[in-house]
C-alpha positions as CSV (number, residue, x, y, z in Angstrom):
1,X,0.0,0.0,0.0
2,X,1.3,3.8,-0.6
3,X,-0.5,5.9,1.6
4,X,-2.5,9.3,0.2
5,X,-3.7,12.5,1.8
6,X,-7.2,13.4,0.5
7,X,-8.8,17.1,0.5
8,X,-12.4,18.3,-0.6
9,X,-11.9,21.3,-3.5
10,X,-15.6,22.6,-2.4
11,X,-14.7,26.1,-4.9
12,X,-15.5,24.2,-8.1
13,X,-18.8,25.3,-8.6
14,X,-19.9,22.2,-10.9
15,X,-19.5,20.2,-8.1
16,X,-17.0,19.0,-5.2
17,X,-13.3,17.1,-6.3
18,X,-12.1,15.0,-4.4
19,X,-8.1,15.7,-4.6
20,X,-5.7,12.9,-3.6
21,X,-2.0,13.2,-3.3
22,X,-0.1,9.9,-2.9
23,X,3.1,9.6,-1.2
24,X,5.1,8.6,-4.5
25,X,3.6,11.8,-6.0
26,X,1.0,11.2,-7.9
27,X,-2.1,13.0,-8.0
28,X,-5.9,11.6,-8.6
29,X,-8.6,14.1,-8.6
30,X,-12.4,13.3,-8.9
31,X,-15.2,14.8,-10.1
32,X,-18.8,13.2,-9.3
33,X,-21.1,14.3,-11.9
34,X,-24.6,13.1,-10.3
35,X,-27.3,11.1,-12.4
36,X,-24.6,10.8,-15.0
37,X,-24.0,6.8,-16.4
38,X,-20.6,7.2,-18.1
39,X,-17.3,7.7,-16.5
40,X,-14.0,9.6,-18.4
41,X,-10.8,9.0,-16.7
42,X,-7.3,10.6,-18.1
43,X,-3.7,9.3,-16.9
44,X,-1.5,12.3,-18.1
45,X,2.5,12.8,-17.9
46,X,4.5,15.3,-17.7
47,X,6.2,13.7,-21.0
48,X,5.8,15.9,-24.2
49,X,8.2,16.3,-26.8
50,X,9.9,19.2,-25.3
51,X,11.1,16.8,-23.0
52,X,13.1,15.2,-25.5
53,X,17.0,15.6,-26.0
54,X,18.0,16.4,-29.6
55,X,18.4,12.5,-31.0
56,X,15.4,11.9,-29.2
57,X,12.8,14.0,-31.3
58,X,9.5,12.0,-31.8
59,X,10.3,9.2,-28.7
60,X,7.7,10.6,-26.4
61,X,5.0,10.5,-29.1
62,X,6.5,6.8,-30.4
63,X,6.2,5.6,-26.6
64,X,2.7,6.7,-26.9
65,X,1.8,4.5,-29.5
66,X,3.5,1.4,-27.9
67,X,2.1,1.9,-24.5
68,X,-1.2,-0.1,-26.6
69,X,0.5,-2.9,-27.3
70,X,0.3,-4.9,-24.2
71,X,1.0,-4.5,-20.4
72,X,1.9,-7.7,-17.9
73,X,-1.6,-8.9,-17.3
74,X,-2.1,-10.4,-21.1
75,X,0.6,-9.5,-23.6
76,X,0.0,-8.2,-26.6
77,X,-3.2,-6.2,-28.4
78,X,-5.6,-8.9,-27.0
79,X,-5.6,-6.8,-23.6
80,X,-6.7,-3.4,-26.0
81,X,-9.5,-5.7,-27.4
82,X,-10.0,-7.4,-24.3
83,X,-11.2,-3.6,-22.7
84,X,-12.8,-2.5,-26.0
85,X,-15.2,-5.8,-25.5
86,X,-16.4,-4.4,-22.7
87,X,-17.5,-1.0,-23.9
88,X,-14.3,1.0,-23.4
89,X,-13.6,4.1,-25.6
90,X,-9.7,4.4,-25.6
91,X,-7.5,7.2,-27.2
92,X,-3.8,8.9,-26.4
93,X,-2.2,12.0,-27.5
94,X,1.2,13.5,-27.3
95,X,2.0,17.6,-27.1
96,X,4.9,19.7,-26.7
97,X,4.1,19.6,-23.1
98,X,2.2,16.2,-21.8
99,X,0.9,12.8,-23.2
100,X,-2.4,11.7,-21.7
101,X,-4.3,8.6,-22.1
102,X,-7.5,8.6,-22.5
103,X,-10.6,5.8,-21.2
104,X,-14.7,6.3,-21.3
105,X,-16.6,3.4,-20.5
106,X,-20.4,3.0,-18.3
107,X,-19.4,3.4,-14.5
108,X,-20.4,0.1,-13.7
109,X,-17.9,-1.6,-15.8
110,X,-15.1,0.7,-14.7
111,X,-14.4,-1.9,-11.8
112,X,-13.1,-4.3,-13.8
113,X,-11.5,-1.8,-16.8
114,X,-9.4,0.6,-15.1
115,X,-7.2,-2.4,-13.3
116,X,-6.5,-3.0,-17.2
117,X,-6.1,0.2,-18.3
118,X,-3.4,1.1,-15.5
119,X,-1.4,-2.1,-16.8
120,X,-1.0,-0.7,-20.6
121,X,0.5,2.1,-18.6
122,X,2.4,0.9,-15.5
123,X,3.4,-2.3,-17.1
124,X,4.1,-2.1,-21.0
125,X,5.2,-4.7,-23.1
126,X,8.2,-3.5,-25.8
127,X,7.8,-6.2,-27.6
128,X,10.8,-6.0,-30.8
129,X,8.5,-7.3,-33.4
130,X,5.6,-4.9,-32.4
131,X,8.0,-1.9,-31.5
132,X,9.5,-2.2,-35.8
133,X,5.6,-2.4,-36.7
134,X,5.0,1.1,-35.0
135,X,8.2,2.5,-35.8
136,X,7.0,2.7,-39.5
137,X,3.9,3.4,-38.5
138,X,5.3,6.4,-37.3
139,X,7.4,7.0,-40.0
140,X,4.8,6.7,-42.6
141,X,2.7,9.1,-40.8
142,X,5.7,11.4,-40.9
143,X,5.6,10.7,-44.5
144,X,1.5,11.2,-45.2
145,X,2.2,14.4,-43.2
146,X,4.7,15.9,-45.8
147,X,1.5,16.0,-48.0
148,X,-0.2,18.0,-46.1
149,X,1.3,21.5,-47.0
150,X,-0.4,23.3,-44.3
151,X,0.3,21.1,-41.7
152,X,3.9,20.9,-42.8
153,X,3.7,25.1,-43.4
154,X,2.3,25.2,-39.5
155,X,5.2,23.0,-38.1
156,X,7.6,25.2,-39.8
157,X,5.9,28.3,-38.1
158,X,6.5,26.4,-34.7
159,X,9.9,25.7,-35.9
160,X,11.0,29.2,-36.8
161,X,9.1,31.2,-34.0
162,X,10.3,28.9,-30.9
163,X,14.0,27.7,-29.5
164,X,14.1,23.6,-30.9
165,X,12.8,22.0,-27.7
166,X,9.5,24.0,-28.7
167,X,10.1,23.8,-31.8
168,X,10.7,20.5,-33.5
169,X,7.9,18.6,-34.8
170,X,6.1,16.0,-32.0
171,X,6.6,13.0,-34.3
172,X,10.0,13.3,-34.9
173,X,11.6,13.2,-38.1
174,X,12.1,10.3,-40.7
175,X,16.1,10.2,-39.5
176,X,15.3,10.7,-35.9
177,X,12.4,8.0,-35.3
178,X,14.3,5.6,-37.8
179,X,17.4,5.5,-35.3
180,X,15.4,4.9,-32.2
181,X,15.8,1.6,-30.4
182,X,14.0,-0.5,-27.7
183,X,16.6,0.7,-25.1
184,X,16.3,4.5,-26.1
185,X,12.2,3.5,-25.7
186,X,12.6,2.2,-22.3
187,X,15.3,4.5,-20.9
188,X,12.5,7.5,-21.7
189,X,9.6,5.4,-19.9
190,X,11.3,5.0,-16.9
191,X,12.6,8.5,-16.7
192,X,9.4,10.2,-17.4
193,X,6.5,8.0,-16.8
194,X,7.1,8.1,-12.8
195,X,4.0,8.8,-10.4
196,X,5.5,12.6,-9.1
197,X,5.3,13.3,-13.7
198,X,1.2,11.7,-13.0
199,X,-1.9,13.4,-12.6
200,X,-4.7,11.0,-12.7
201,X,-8.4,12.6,-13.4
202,X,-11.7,11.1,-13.3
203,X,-15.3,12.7,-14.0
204,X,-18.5,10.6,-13.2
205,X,-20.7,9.4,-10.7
206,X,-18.5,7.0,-8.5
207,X,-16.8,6.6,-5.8
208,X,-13.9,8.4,-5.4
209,X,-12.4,6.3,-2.5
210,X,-12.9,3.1,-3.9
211,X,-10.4,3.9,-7.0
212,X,-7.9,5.7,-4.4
213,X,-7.4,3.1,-2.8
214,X,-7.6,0.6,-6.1
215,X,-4.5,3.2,-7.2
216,X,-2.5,2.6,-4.0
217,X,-3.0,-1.1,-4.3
218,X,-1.9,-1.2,-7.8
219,X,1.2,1.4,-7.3
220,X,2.4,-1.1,-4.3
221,X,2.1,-4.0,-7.5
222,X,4.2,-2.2,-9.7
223,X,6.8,-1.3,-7.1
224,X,6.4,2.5,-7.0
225,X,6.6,3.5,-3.8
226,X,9.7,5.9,-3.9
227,X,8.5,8.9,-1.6
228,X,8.4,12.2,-3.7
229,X,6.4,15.3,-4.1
230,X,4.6,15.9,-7.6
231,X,6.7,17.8,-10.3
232,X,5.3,20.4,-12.2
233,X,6.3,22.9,-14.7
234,X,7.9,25.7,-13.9
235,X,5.2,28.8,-14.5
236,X,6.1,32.3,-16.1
237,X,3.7,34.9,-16.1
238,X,6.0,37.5,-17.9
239,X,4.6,38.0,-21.4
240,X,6.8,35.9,-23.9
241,X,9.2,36.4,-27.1
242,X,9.6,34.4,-29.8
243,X,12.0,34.4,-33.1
244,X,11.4,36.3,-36.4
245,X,11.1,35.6,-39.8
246,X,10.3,35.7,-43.0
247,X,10.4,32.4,-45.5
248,X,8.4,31.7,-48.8
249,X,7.5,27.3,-49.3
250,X,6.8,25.8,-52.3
251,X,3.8,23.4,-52.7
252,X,2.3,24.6,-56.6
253,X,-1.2,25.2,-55.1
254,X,-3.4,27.7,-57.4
255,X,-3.4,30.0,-54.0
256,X,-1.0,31.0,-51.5
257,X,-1.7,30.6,-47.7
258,X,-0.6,33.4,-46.0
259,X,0.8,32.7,-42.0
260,X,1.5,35.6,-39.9
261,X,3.0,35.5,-36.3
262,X,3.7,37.3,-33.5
263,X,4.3,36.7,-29.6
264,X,1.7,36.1,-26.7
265,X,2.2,34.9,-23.5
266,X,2.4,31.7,-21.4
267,X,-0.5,30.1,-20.0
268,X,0.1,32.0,-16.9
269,X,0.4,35.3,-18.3
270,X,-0.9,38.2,-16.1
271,X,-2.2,39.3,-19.6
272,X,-3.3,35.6,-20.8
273,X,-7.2,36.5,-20.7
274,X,-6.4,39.9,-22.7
275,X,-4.5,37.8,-25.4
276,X,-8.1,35.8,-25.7
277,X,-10.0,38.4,-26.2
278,X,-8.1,40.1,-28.6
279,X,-7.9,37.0,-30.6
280,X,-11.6,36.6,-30.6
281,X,-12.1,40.1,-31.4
282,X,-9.4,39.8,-34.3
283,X,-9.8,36.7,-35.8
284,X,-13.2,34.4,-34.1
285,X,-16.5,33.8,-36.4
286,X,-18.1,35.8,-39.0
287,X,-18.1,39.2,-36.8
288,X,-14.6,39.8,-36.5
289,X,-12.4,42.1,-37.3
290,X,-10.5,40.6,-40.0
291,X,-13.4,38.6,-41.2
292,X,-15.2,41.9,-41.8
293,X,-12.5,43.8,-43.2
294,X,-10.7,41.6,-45.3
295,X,-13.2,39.6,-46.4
296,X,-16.9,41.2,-46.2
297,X,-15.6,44.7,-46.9
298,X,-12.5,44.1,-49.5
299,X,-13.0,40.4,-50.5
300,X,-9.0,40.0,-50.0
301,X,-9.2,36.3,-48.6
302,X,-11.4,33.1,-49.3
303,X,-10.5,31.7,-45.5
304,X,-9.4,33.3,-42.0
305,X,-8.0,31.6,-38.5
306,X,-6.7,32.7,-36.0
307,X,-5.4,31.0,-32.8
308,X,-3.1,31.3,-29.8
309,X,-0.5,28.8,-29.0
310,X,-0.1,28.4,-25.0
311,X,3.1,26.6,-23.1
312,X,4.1,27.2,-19.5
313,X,7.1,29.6,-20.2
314,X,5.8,30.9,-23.5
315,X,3.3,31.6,-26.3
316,X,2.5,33.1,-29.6
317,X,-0.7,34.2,-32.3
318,X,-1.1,32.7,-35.4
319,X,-2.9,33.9,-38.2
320,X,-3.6,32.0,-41.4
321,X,-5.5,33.6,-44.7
322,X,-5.6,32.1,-47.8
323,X,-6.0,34.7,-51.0
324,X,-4.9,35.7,-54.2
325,X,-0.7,36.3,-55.1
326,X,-1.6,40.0,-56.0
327,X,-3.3,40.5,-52.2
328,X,-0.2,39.0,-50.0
329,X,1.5,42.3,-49.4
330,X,-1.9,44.1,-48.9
331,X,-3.4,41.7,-46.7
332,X,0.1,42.4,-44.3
333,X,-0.7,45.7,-44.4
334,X,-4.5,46.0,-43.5
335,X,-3.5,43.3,-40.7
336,X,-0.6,45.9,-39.1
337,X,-3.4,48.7,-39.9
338,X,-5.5,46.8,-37.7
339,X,-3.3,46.3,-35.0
340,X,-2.2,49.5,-34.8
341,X,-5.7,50.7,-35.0
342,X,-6.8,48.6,-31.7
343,X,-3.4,49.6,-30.1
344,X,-3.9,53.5,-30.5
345,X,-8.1,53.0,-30.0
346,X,-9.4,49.5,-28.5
347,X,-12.0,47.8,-29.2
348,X,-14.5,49.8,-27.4
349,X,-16.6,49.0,-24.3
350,X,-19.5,47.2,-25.9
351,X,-17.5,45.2,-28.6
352,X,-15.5,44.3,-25.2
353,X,-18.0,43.5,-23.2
354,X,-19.4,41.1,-26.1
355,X,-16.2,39.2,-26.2
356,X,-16.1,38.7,-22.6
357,X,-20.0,37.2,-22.8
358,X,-18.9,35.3,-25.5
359,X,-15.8,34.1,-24.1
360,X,-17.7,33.2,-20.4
361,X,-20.4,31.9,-22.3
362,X,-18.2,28.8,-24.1
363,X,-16.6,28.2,-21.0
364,X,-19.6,27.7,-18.9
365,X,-21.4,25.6,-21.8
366,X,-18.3,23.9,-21.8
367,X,-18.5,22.5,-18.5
368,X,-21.8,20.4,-19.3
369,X,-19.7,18.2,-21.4
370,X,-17.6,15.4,-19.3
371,X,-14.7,15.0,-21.3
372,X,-14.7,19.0,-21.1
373,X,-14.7,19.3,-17.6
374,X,-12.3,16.3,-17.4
375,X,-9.3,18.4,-19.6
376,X,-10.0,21.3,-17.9
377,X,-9.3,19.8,-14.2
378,X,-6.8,17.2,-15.5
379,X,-4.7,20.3,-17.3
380,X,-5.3,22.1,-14.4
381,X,-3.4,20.3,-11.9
382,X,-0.6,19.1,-14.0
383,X,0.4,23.1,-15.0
384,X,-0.2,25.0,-11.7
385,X,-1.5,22.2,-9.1
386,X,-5.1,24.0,-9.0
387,X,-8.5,23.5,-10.6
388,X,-9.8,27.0,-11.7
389,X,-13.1,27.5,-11.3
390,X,-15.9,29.2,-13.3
391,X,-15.9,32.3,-10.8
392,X,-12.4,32.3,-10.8
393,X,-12.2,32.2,-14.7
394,X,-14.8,35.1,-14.8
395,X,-12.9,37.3,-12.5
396,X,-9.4,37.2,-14.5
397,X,-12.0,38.0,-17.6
398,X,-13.5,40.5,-16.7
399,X,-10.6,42.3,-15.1
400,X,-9.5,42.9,-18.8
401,X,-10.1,46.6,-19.6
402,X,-10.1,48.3,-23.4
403,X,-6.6,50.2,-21.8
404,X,-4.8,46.6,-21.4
405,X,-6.1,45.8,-24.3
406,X,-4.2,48.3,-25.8
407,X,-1.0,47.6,-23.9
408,X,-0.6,43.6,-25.2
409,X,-1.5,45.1,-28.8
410,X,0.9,47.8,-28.4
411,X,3.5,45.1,-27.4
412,X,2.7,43.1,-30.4
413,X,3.3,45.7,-32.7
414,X,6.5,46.4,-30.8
415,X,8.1,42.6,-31.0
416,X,7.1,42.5,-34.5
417,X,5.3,39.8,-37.0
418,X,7.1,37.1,-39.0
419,X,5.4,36.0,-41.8
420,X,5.4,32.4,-43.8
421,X,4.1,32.5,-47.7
422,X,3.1,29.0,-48.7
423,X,2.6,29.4,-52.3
């Protein structure tokens, strides 16, 4: 047995979660959703592809596709089918920051699932024959990928803006992946997938002590018992900066996509909330800014997004716009015309106070979904060891005035945009 503390978080206003920290590190947190008959549970790890050294680009993401082939209690894919037979849902996905797996199934066959799910991931099997199957796998997704010009344009953006631990690509590359080895495999397991890298989440209506106690059983199995203190992330709230550019890629489309970046902040910005709503203002749904003045008002674009990228020490905005050759160096300009605009002007109170609703009005829709709620307090512990709540995410919203927006905009200008043609 590994012994656990257990705490109430009563400020979550969807409901109480139960927030267990074992001795070894790990973290389980609950979330009982009443009259609900499913269950979502997420095992995440402090494992992403920035945790890679530099011949080790693509592991964490190849580890997460061998984790499914087996763990101790039945080698081999029969244990995958084995849970899938009895009505689980099972997915994983690797980051720059984290790798998560993920398990849905009816609450009352959770008893007998998540003893199985636990072993893909505590106990693996690295078999050789199955670890050369996924390698080219990998490799041929690496390859499928090359085909997809925006994806490939977008990784290059990442590549560019951000130093390489950011910046390589999460699958690797063809000479990386191809040189990786069982041993490299396993040396990266048992340096990152320890219980202090774990956060364990649940959402459903269950019994939280029941599967805290299941988890101290099963850790005392599996021999990991060492005492530590959960390992996070380190946090910056300083607004961040990223590396310019300016590169044209080939791909002998009919139209070019245009990509423009510039810097944000980390996730834990003091200005992260003002960085939302400028992007929504910018750049989300048929009211925006660009969407109206490019499009509605000069017809310079067929398509528009706009998103933020968010890491614990760092982030950045990226906009993509695909148009005509003859628009590119026009559509630059009305862009910096626009954010020079906002940073001299705002947005004005009302069109402010209608991205805030908006904004709020996701979030809370958000949190009648599961799987939603599930990510949020999951992501939530592994970056700053607490579970925001709705009031809490309101208040750092709506302490965003038209005068900061101004100041992030203004800082924007200042750092400067890099831009990526892919024509």
């Amino acid at each position: 047995m590994v012994d656990f503390s257990q705490k109430i978080l009563s400020h979550f206003e969807r409901g109480k979660i139960s927030r267990t920290e074992f001795e070894n590190g790990a973290v389980f947190l609950h979330h009982k959703t009443p009259r609900v008959k499913g269950v979502v549970v997420s095992v995440w790890f402090l494992a992403g592809s920035r945790d890679e050294k530099k011949d080790e680009h693509g592991l964490a993401h190849l580890l997460e596709h061998m984790i499914f082939k087996g763990g101790s209690a039945i080698k081999g894919t029969e244990l995958l089918a084995l849970m899938e037979s009895m009505g689980a849902e099972l997915n994983a996905y690797t980051t720059k920051e984290y790798i998560c797996f993920d398990l849905s199934c009816l609450a009352t066959d959770l008893p007998r699932i998540f003893p199985l799910f636990l072993d893909l991931i505590f106990s693996p099997s690295f078999n050789q024959d199955e670890f050369h199957k996924e390698k080219n796998v990998v490799l041929q997704e690496i390859r499928e990928d090359r085909d997809n010009h925006e994806l490939e344009a977008e990784e290059k953006v990442f590549s560019k803006s951000f130093p390489v631990d950011l910046g390589h690509p999460i699958a690797g590359s063809i000479k990386s992946v191809s040189s990786f080895t069982i041993k490299k495999l396993t040396h990266f397991y048992y340096e990152h997938f320890v219980p202090h890298k774990m956060v364990i989440s649940m959402v459903g209506d269950n019994k939280a002590e029941k599967y805290s106690e299941l988890l101290s059983e099963l850790f005392s199995r599996y021999k990991l018992t060492k005492k530590h203190k959960p390992t996070r992330r380190k946090m910056l709230t300083n607004i961040g900066s990223i590396n310019h550019f300016r590169e044209v890629m080939k791909r002998g489309g009919e139209n070019p996509y245009l990509f423009l970046t510039c810097k944000t902040g980390p996730i834990d910005c003091d200005y992260r909330a003002d960085f939302m709503i400028l992007n929504h203002y910018l750049g989300e749904g048929m009211s925006s800014r660009f969407f109206k003045a490019l499009r509605e008002e000069e017809g310079l674009v067929y398509s528009i997004s706009s998103y933020i990228n968010n890491f614990s020490d760092n982030g950045s905005m990226v906009m993509g716009l695909t148009t005509k050759e003859k628009n590119l160096l026009k559509i630059e300009g009305k862009i910096k015309d626009i954010f020079a605009d906002v940073a001299l002007h705002g947005i004005g109170e009302e069109r402010l106070l209608s991205c805030k609703r908006q904004i709020l009005s996701s979030w809370e829709m958000g949190f009648d979904d599961m799987d939603e709620i599930n990510q949020h307090i999951g992501r939530g512990e592994l970056y700053r060891s607490h579970v925001l709540s709705f009031k809490e995410i309101s208040k750092i919203v709506h302490e965003v005035s038209d005068e900061r927006i101004k100041f992030v905009t203004q800082s924007m200008l200042e750092s400067g945009f890099s831009s990526l043609i892919l024509r």
